[in-house]
N, C-alpha and C positions, 0 to 999 in steps of 0.2 A: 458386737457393738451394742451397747445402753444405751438408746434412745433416753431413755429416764431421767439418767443421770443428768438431762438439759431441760429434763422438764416437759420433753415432747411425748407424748406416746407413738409408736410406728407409724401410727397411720400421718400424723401431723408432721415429724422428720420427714415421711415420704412425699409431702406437701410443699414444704419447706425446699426440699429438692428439685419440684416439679419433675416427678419420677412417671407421676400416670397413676394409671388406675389401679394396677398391683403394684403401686412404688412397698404398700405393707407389706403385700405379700413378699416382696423382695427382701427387706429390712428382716424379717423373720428369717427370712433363709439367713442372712447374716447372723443374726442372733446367736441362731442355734447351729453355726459352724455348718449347715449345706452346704454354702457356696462361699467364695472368700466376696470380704470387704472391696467394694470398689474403692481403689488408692486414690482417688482424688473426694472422693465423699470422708475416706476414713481419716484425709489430711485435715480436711476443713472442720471433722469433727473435734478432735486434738485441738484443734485452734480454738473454737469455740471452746472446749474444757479449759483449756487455759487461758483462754480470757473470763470465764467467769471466775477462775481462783484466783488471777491478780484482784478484781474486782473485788473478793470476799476479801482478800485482806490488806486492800487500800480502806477499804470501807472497817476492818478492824481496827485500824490504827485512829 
């Protein structure tokens, strides 16, 4: 998972979350394929990505 890609860096998605105090250190482990994606974090990321790509091309038109 790309926190980036939203414009958050780990530590802020882990905030975003209210994960706690190693919500980054968690978000790393995803990252880098340690541990898997929590399916309810990885759904609502999805969601967020595609609502900012509706977004990018309502705003393109």
């Amino acid at each position: 998972m790309k926190p980036t890609a939203l414009g958050y860096t780990q530590q802020a998605l882990a905030n975003e979350f209210d994960m706690g105090i190693n919500g980054g250190r968690t978000n790393r482990r995803w990252a880098s394929g340690q541990c898997p994606v929590n399916p309810i974090v990885a759904y609502t990321v999805r969601l967020m990505l595609k609502g900012m790509e509706i977004e990018a091309k309502s705003e393109a038109s």
